[in-house]
C-alpha positions as CSV (number, residue, x, y, z in Angstrom):
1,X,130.8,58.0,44.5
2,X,128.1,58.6,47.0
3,X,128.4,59.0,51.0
4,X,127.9,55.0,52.3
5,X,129.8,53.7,48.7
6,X,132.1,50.7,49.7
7,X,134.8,49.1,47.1
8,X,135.5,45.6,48.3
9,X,139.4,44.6,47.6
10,X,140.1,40.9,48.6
11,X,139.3,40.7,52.3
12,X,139.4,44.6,52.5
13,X,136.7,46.7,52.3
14,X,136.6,50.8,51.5
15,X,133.6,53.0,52.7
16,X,133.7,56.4,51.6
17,X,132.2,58.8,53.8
18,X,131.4,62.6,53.4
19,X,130.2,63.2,56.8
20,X,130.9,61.7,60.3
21,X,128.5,58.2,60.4
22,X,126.7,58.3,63.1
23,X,125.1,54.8,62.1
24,X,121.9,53.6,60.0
25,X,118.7,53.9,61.0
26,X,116.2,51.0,62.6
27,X,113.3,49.9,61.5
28,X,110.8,47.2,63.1
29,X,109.7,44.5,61.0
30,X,106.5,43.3,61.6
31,X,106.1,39.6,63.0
32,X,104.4,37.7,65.4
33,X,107.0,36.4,68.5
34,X,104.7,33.2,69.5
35,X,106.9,31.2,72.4
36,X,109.6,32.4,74.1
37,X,112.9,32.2,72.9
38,X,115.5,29.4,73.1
39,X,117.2,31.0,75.9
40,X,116.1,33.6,78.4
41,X,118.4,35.2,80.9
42,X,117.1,37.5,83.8
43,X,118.9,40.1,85.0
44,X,119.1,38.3,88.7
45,X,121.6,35.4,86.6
46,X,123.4,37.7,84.3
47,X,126.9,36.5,85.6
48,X,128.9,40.0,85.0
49,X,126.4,41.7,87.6
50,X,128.0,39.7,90.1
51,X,131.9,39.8,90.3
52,X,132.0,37.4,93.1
53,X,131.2,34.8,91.2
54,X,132.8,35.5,88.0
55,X,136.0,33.5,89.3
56,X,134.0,30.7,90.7
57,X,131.6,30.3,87.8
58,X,134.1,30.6,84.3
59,X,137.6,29.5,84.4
60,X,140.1,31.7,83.6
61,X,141.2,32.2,79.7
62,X,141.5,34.1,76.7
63,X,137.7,34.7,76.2
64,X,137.2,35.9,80.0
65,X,140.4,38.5,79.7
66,X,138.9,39.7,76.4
67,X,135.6,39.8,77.7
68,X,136.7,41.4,80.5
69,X,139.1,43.8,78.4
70,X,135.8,44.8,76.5
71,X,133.7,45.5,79.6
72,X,136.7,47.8,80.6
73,X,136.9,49.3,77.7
74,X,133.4,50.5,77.4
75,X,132.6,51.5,81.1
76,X,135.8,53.9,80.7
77,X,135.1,55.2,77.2
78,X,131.5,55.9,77.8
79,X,132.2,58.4,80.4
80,X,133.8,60.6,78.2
81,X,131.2,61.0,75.5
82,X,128.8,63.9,76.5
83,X,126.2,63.4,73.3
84,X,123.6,60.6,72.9
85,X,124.4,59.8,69.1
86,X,128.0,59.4,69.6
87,X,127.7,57.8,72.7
88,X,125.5,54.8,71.1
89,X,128.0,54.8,68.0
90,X,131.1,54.0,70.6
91,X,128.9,51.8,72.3
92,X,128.0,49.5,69.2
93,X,131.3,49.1,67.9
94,X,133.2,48.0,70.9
95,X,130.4,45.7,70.9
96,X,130.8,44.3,67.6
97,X,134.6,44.6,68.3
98,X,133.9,41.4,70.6
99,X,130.9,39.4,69.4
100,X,131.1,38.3,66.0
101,X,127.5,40.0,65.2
102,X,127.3,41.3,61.5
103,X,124.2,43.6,62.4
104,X,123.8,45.6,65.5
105,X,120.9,48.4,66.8
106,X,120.0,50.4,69.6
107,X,116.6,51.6,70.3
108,X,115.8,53.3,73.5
109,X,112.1,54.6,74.3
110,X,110.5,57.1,76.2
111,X,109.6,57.1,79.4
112,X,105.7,55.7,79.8
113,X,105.0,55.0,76.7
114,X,106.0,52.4,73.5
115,X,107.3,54.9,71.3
116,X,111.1,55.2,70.1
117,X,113.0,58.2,71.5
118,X,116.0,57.2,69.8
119,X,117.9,54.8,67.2
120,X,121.3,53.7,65.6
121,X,122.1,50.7,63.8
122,X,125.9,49.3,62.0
123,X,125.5,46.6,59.1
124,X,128.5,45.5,58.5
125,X,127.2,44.2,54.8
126,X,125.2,47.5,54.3
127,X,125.6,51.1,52.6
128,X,125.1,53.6,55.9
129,X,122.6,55.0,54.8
130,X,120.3,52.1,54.5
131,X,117.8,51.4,57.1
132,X,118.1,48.3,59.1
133,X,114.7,46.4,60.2
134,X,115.0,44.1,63.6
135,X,112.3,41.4,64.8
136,X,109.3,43.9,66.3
137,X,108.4,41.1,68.0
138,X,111.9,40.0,69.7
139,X,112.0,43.8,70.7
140,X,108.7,44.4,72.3
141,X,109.3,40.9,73.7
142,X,112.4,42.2,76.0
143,X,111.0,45.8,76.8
144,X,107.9,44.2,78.3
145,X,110.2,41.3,79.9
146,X,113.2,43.1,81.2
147,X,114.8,39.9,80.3
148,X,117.3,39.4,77.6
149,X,116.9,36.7,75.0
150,X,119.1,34.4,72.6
151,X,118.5,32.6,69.9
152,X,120.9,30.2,68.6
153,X,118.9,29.7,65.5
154,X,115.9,30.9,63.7
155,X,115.2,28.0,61.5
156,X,114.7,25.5,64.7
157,X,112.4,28.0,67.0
158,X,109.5,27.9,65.9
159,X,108.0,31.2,67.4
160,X,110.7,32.7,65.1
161,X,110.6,30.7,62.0
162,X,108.3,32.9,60.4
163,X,109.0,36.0,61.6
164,X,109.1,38.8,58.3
165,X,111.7,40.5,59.1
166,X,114.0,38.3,60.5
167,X,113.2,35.8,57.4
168,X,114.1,38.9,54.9
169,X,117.4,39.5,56.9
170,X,118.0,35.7,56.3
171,X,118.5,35.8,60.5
172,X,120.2,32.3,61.8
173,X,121.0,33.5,65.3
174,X,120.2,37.0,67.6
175,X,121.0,38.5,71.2
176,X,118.4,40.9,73.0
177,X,119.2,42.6,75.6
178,X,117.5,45.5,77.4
179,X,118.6,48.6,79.0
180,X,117.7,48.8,82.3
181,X,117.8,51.6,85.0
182,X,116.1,51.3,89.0
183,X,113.8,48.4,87.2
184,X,112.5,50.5,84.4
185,X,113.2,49.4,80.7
186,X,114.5,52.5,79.0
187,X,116.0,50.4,75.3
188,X,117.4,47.5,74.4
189,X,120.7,46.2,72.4
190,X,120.1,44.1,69.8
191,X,122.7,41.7,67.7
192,X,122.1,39.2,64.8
193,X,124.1,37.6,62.4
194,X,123.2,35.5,59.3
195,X,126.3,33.2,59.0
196,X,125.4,29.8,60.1
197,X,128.6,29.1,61.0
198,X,128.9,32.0,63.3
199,X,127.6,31.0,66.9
200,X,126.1,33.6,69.2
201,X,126.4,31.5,72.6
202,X,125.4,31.6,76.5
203,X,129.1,33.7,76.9
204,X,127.8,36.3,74.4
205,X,124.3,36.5,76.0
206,X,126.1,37.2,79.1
207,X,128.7,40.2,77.9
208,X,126.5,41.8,76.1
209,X,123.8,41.6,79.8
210,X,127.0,43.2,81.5
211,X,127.5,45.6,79.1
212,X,123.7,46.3,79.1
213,X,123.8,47.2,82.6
214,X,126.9,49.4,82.3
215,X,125.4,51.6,79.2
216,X,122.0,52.0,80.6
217,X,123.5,53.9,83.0
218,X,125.8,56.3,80.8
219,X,123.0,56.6,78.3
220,X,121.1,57.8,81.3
221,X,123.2,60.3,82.3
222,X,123.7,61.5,79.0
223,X,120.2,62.2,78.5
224,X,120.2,63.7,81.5
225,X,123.2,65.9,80.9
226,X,121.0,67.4,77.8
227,X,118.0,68.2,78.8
228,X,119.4,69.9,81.5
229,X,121.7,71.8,79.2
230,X,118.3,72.6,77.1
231,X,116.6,73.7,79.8
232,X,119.4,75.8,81.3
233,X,119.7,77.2,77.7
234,X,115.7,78.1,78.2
235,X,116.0,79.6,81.3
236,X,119.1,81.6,80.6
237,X,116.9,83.1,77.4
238,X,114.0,83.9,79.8
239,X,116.4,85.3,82.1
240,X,118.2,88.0,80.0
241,X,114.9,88.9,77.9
242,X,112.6,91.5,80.0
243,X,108.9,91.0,79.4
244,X,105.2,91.4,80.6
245,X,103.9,88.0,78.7
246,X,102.5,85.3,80.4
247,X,103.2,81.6,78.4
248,X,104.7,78.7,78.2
249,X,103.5,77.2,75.2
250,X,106.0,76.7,72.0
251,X,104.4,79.3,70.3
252,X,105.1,81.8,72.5
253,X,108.6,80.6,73.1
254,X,108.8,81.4,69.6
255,X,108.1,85.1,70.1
256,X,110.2,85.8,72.5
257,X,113.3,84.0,71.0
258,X,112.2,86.3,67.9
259,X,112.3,89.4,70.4
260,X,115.8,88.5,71.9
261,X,116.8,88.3,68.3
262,X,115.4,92.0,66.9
263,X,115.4,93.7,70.0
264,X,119.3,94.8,70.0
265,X,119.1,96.6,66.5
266,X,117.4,99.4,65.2
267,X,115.1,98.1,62.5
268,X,111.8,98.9,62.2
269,X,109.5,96.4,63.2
270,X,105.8,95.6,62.5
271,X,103.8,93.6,64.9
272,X,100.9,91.8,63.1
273,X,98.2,89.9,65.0
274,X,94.1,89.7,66.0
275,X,93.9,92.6,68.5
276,X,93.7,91.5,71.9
277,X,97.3,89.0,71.6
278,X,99.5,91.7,73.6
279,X,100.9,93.6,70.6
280,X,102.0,96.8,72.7
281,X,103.2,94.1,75.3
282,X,105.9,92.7,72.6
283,X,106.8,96.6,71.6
284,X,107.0,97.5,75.0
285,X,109.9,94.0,75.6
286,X,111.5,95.0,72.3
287,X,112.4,98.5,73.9
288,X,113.6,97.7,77.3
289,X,115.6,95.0,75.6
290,X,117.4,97.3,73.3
291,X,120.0,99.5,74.1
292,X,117.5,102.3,74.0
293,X,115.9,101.0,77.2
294,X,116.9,104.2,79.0
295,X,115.4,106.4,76.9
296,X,111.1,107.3,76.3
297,X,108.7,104.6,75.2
298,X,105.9,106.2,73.3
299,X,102.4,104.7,72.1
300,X,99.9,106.3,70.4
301,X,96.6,104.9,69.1
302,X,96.3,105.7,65.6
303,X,92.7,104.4,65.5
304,X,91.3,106.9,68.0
305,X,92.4,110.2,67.3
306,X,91.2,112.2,64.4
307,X,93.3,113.4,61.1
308,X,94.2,116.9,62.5
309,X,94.8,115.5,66.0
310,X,97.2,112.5,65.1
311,X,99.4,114.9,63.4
312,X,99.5,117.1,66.4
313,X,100.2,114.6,68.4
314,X,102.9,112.8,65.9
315,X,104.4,116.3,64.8
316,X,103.6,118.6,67.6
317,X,102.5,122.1,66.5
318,X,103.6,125.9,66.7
319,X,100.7,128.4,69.0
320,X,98.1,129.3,66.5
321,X,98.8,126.8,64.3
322,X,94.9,126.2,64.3
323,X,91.5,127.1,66.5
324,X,92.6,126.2,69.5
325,X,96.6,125.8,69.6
326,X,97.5,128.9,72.3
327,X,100.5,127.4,73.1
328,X,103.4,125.3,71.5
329,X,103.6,122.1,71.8
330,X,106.0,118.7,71.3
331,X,104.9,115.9,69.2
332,X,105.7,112.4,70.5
333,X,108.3,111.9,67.4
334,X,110.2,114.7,69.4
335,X,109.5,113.4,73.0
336,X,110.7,109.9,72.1
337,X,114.1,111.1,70.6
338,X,116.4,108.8,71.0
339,X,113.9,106.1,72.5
340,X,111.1,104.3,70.6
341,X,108.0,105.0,69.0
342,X,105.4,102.7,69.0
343,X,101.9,103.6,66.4
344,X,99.4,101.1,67.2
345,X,96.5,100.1,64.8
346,X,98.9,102.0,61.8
347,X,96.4,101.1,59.1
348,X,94.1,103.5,60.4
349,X,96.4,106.5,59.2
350,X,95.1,108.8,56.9
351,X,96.9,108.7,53.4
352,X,98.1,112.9,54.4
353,X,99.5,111.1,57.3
354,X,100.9,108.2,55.7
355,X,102.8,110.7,53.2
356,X,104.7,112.9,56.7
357,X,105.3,109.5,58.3
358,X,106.9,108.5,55.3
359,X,109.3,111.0,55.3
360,X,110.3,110.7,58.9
361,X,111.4,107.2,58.1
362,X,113.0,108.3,55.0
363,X,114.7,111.9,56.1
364,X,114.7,111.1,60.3
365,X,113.6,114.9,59.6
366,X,110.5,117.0,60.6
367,X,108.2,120.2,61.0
368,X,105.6,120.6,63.6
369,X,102.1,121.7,62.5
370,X,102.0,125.2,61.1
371,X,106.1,125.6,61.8
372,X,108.9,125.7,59.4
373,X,111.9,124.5,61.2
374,X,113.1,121.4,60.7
375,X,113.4,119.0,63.7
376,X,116.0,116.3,63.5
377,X,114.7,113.1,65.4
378,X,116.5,109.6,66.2
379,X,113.8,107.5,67.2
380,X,113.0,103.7,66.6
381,X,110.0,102.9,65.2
382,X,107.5,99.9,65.7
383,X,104.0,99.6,64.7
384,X,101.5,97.3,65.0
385,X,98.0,96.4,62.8
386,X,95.2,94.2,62.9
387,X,94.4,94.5,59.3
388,X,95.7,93.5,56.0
389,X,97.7,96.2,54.8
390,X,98.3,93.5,51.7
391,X,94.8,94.1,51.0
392,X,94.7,98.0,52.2
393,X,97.3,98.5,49.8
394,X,95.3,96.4,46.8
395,X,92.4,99.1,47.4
396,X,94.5,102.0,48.1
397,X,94.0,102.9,51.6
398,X,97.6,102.6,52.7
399,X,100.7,103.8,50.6
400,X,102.9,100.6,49.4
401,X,106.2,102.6,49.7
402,X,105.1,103.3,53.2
403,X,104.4,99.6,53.9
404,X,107.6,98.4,52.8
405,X,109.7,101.1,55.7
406,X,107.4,99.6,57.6
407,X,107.8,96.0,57.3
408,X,111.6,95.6,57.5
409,X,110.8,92.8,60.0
410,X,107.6,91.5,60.8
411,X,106.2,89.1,63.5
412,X,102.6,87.7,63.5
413,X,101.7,87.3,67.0
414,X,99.7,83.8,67.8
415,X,95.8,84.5,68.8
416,X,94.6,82.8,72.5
417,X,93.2,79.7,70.8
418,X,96.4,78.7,68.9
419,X,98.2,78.7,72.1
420,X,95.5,76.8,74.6
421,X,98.5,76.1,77.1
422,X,98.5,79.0,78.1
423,X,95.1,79.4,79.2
424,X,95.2,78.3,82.9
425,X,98.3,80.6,83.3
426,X,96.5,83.8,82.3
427,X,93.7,82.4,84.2
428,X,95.2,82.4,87.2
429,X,97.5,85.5,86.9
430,X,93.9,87.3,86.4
431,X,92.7,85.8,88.9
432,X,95.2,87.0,91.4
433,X,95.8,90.4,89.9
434,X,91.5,91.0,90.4
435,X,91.1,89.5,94.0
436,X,93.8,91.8,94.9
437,X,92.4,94.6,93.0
438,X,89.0,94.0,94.6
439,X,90.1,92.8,98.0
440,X,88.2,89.8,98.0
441,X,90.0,85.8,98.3
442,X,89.9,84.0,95.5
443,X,92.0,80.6,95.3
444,X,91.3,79.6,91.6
445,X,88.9,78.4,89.1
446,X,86.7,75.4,89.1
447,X,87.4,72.2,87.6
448,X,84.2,73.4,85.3
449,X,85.6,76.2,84.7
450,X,88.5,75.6,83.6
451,X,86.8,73.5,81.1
452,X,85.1,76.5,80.0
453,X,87.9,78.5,79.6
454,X,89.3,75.7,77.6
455,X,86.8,75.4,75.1
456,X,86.1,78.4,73.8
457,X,87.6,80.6,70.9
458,X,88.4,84.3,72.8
459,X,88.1,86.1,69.3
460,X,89.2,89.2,71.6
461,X,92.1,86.8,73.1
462,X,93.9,87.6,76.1
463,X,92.5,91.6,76.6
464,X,89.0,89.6,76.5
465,X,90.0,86.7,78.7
466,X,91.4,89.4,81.2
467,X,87.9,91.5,81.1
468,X,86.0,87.9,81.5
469,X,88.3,86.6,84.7
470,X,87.7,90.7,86.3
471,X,84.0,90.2,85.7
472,X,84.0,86.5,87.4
473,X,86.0,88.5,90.0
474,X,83.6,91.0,91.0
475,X,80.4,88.8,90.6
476,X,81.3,86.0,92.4
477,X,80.8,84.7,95.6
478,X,82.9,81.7,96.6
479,X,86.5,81.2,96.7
480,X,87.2,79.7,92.9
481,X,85.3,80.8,90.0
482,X,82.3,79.6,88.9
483,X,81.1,78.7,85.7
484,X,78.4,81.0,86.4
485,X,80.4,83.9,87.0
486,X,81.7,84.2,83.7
487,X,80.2,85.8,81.0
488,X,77.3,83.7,79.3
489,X,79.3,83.9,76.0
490,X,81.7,81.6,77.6
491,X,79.7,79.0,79.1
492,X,76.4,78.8,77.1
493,X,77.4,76.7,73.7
494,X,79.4,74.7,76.3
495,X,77.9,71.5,77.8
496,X,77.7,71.4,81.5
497,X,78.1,67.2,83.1
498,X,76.7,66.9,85.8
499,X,79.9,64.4,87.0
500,X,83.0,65.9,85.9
501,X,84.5,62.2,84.7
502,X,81.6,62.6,81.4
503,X,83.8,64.2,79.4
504,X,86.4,61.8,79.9
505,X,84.2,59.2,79.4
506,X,82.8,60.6,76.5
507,X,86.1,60.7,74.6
508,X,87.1,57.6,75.7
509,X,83.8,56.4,74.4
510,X,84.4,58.4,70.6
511,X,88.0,56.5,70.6
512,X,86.8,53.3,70.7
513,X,83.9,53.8,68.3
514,X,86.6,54.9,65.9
515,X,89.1,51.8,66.4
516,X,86.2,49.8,65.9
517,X,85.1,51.2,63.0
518,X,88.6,51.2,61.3
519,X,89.2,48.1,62.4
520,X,86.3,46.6,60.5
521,X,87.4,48.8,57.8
522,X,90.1,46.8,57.3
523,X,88.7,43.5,58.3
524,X,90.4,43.4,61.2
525,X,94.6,44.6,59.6
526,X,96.2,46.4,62.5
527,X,99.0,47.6,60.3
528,X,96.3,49.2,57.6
529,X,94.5,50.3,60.8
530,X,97.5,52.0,61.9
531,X,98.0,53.8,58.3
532,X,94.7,54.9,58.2
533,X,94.7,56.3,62.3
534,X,97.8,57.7,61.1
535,X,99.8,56.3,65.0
536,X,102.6,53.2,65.1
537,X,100.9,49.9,64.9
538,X,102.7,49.5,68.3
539,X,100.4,52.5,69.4
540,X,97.1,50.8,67.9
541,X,97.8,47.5,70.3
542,X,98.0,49.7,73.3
543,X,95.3,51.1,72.8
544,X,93.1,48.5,71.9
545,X,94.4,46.9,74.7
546,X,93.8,49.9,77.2
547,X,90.7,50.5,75.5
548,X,89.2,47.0,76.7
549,X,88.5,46.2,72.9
550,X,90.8,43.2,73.0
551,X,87.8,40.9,73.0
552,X,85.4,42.3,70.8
């Protein structure tokens, strides 16, 4: 048997599970919603939302004590459940507990916008794991409205009759509902059944409205409740993790979740990344969040110093060792004992040097040039290239065996244009660091350029975008930076509108050339359209319809 399987035994029905159901998913059928529905209730008449009037309006009986039981039951069980899924599970069965619906859904959307945050469905006739579809049209219909809607059957409303995915679902009566919080839509509830004998009435319409009103609010709350807990997670991260990085953006989250990870062990790590990205930056926040932070950080530049000198200043070396040497002297390996070690550019290492390095890793042992005691070292190492050692190793400038100490854990670091969020950040943190540094006010950049700073590649990435922002600094003559005043790299291939709103309109103008010519494409078929745009047709009306393009 699979999970969702059901064995039907008389008038009792099996389903075997083999995890918790947290309900089907929801699907939108497409359809056209013509005339509104046979009954339309505004939230101003639901009857719940007013108590006083409850005992006026209803006599009392057994469906207004179970109704009431229900409503009850819901606004006290819902403020118990802390998670969104569970919360709309709970939420649709007590529902269904009470109106003889055989299919129910919730759909709630995000804030602004048309598209679904969120879903679950029960089908009392289907596996679990089957999708359910609900009328598109119905739905979009209430979010627009506010209002809720019933219809007591499909076959006699017109504006319905036709409707694909009601017509599949072999629909004879539905209830609509949205969710509603300080006169924004946030979701709906939606309820159908397709047993013609089954009625869905006025009463129902007005339980479920009550119950609408009461789960917005919990649903609310419980959305609330985790994004906070997400972003308390987030800060507590940023909190405990020391660092000189500037960003925001999700890639750079990324690194420094990686660094909180790596940081507390010992491993040997290599940093990989254009040069420029802040390589020593993330060696120097893997250190002083390890439990070596106390003890020496020590870079060296393996690209700048010569064969004889790296090793003298790796290794140290003994007086007289060569021309020169009059004194002894302590390589870093031995001034970082017990600290880190950080070998920037490592690919430039000679294969001689490769070879001693390799043993340090290997032995934690070594001698200074032109000595022959043995110096015992604990020091982590991390290094950090530009290069392909894959490559370097293919045409045997850098020892494989060496390579693989090296790479015990590796992390690529993103370059400046892979992480454009962060761009206005680093521009302003360079901004304020320079007109300190130079004693002169400057507030910010331009709208221009900002632009500017946007559009172009930085193939030296942040250490170039830092030299660009201290030039702008220094050569500028106003208080926010100038297009001008950047380097003509920046600003030359980069178009210059005279009224800032061009390049708005000039999107805005691309967008509507390519609706159009999709839409022709497909002769006019929004939900080809949609496919070939690759957005939710719901998406393709909005824009279309924000677009102005409704009429041609």
């Amino acid at each position: 048997m699979n999970h969702g399987d059901q064995i039907s035994v008389g008038s009792v029905r099996f389903v075997f599970l083999l995890q918790e159901d947290t309900g089907s998913p929801v699907e939108l059928g497409e359809d056209e919603l013509v005339n509104p529905s046979t009954i339309r209730l505004a939230r101003q008449d639901a009857l719940y939302l007013k108590p006083e009037a409850v005992a006026a309006s209803i006599p009392a009986g057994a469906r207004i004590a179970r109704d009431l039981h229900a409503l009850f039951k819901i606004s006290t069980s819902l403020s118990t459940i802390h998670a969104l899924a569970p919360l709309q599970r709970a939420l649709l069965d007590t529902v269904m507990e009470t109106i003889p619906a055989e299919r129910g859904a919730i759909l709630l959307v995000k804030q602004n916008s048309e598209e679904f945050l969120a879903s679950c469905g029960i089908d009392n006739k289907l596996q679990a794991s089957q999708p359910i579809r609900i009328s598109q049209s119905v739905a979009n219909k209430v979010l627009r409205e506010g209002a809720a809607i019933l219809c007591l059957d499909r076959k006699d409303d017109e504006s319905l009759r036709d409707a694909a995915s009601l017509v599949a679902a072999r629909v004879c009566s539905l209830l609509c509902v949205p969710l509603v919080i300080r006169e924004r839509v946030i979701g709906l509830i939606y309820l159908d059944t397709t047993n013609a004998a089954t009625v869905l009435d006025e009463g129902h319409l007005q339980l479920l409205t009550a119950v609408g009103a009461i789960a917005a609010v919990a649903i609310e709350n419980v959305q609330h409740l985790e994004q906070l807990q997400y972003e308390n997670q987030r800060l507590q991260q940023e909190i405990n993790l020391e660092h000189d990085m500037i960003g925001e953006s999700p890639r750079m989250r990324e690194v420094f979740r990686f660094i909180e990870r790596i940081a507390p062990s010992d491993a040997t790590v290599l940093i990989r990344g254009e040069s420029g990205t802040g390589k020593e930056l993330v060696a120097h926040a893997i250190h002083k969040n390890s439990e070596r932070s106390a003890k020496p950080f020590i870079a060296i530049n393996c690209a700048v110093l010569s064969e004889t000198l790296i090793e003298s200043e790796l290794f140290g070396h003994e007086k007289g060792a060569f021309t020169g040497a009059v004194a002894q002297k302590r390589g870093r390996l031995e001034v970082a004992d017990g600290g880190t070690l950080f070998l920037d550019e490592v690919g430039e290492l000679t294969p001689a040097t490769q070879a001693k390095l390799l043993r340090v890793l290997q032995e934690r042992q070594f001698e200074r040039v032109g000595g022959t005691r043995t110096i015992n070292v604990d020091v982590r190492l991390i290094t950090a290239t530009n290069r392909n050692l894959e490559e370097a190793i293919k045409s045997g400038a850098f020892r494989q065996d060496l390579y693989y100490r090296l790479n015990v854990i590796s992390l690529t670091l993103p370059p400046l244009r892979e992480r454009r969020e962060d761009i206005p950040l680093l521009a302003y943190h360079f901004v304020d660091k320079f007109s300190k540094k130079c004693k002169r006010l400057v507030s910010g950049v331009s709208p221009e350029t900002h632009n500017c700073l946007l559009a172009y590649d930085w193939p030296g990435n942040v250490r170039e975008m830092e030299n660009a922002i201290e030039r702008a600094v220094v050569l500028g003559n106003t208080d926010v930076l100038l297009p001008d005043d950047l380097p003509e790299a920046l600003w030359s291939n980069t178009p210059q509108p005279h009224d800032p709103t061009s390049y708005h309109e000039a999107l805005t103008e691309m967008k509507k050339q390519l609706i159009r010519r999709t839409l022709d494409q497909t002769k006019g078929n929004y939900t080809e359209a949609a496919k070939l745009l690759r957005i939710h047709p719901t998406n393709l009306h909005r824009l279309v319809r924000t677009l102005g393009l409704r009429e041609s």
